[in-house]
C-alpha positions as CSV (number, residue, x, y, z in Angstrom):
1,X,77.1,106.6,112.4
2,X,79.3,109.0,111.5
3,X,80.5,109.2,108.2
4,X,84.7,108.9,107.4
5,X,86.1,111.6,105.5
6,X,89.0,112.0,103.2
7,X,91.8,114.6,104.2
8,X,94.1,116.3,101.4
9,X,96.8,113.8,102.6
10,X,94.4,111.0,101.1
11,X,92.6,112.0,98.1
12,X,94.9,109.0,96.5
13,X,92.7,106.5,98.2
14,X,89.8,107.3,95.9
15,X,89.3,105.3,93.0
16,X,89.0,106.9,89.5
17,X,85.7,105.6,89.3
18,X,84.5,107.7,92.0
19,X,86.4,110.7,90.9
20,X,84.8,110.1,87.1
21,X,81.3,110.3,88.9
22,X,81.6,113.0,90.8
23,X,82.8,114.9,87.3
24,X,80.3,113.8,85.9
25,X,78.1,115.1,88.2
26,X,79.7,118.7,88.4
27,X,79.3,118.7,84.6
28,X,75.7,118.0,84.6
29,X,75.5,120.9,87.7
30,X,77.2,123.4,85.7
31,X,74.9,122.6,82.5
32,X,78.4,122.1,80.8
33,X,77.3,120.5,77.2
34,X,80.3,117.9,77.9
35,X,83.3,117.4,80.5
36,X,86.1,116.6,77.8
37,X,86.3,118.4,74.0
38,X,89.5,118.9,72.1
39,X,92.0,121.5,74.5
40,X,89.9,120.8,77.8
41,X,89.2,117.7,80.3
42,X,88.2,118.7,83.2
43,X,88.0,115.1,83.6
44,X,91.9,114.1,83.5
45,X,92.7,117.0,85.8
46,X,90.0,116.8,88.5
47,X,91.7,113.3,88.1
48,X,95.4,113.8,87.7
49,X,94.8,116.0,90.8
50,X,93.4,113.4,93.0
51,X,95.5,110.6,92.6
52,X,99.5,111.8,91.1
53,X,101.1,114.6,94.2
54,X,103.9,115.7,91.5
55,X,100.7,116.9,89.5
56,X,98.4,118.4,92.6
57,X,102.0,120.4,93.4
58,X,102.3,121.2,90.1
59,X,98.9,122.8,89.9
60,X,99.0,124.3,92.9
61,X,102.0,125.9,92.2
62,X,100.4,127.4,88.8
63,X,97.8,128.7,90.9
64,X,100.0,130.3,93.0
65,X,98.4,128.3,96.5
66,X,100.7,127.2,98.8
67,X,100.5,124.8,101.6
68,X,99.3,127.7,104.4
69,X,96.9,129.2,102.1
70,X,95.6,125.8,100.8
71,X,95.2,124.5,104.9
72,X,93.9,128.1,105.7
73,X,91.1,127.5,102.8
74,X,90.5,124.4,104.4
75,X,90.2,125.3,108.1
76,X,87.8,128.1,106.5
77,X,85.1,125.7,105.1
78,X,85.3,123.1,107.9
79,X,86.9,120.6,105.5
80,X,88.3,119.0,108.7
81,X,85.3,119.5,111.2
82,X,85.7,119.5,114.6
């Protein structure tokens, strides 16, 4: 069986649980001695991200990627498969 996965259009659907995990797991990957301290939370952005669109635009736009780029990134690592 194939596995479902999640497009850009619905990274809402996942539930902060499963966004605090997968952190968590980055953290531990990156031999990061925590995800959170005072001035950084990599924890309430990967979050923030996921679930609020005013944010993910918001962030995008700081990072200067827009919509083309961000589906051109996408189409590039076979988010989307085919």
């Amino acid at each position: 069986m194939e596995k479902s996965l999640i497009h850009s259009n619905e990274l809402h659907f996942i539930s902060k649980k499963r966004i605090h995990q997968a952190v968590e797991k980055m953290v531990e990957s990156l031999d990061l001695a925590a995800g959170s301290t005072t001035g950084f939370n990599i924890y309430a952005v990967v979050e923030s991200y996921f679930t609020d669109l005013e944010k993910r635009k918001e962030i995008n736009q700081l990072l200067n990627l827009e919509q083309d780029v961000c589906e051109e990134i996408e189409a590039e690592l076979g988010v989307y498969g085919e």
